[in-house]
C-alpha positions in Angstrom: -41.5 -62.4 12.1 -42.0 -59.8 9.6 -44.4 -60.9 6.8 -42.3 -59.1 4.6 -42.7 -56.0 6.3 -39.6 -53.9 7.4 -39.4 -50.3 8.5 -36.8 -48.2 8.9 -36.4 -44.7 11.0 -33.9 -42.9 12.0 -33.7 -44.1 15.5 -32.9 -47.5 14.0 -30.0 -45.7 11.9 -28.3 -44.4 14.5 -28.5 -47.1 16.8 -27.2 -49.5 13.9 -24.3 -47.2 13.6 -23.7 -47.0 17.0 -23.4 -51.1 17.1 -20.8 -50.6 14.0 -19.2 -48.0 16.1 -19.1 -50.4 19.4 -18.0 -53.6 17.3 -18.2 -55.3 20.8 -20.7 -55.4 23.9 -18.0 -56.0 26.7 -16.2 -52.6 26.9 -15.4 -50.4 29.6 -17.8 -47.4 30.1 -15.2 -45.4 29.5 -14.6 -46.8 25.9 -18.8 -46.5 25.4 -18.2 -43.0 26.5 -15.4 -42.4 24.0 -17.2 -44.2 21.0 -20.4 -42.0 21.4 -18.8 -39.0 21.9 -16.6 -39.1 18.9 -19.8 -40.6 16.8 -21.6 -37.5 17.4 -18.8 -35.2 16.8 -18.7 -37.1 13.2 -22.8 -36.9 12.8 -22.4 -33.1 13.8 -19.4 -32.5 11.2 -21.4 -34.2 8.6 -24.5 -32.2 8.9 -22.4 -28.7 9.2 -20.8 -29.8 6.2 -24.1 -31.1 4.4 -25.9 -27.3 5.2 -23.2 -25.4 4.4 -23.2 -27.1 1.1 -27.0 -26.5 0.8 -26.4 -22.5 1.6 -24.1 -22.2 -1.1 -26.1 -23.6 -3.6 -28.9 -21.7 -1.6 -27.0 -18.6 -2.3 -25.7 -19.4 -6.0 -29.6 -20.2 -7.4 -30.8 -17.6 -5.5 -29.0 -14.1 -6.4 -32.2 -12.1 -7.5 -33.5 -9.1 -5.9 -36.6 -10.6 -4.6 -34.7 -13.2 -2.8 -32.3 -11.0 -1.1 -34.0 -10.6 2.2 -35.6 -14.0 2.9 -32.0 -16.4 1.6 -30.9 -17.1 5.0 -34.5 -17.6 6.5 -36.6 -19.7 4.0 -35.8 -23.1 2.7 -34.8 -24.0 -0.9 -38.1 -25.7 -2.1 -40.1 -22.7 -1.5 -37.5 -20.4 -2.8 -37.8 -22.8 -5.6 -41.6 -22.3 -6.0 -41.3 -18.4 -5.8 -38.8 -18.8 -8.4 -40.5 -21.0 -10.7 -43.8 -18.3 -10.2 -41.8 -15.7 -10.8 
């Protein structure tokens, strides 16, 4: 029972896709072992792809001489704030 409530986290994201991943509960542990591994090899392609997308826009919005020493160490929204100040 939910009384309309429903959360989500991340947790619950990853073991959904995990479940997808599985598609069925009487496998081997080598075929778990298998599954998981090249999940997280996806998750971790995804997310190196997803930053280095970030760094180039990082880099492209960024190329003032203020910015020059703190564009690899400071997140985009508060590069974005100094910006905006500036």
């Amino acid at each position: 029972m939910h009384f309309n409530q429903q959360a989500t986290s991340r947790v619950e994201g990853s073991h959904n896709a995990l479940k997808r991943a599985l598609k069925v509960s009487t496998g081997d542990l080598k075929h778990v072992v298998d599954t998981v591994e090249l999940l997280v090899v996806k998750q971790v392609d995804k997310y190196k792809y997803q930053l280095n997308a970030l760094q180039i826009q990082l880099v492209r919005a960024h190329q003032i001489p203020l910015f020059n020493w703190a564009v690899e160490y400071v997140v985009l929204g508060a590069l974005d704030l100094v910006l905006d100040n500036y």
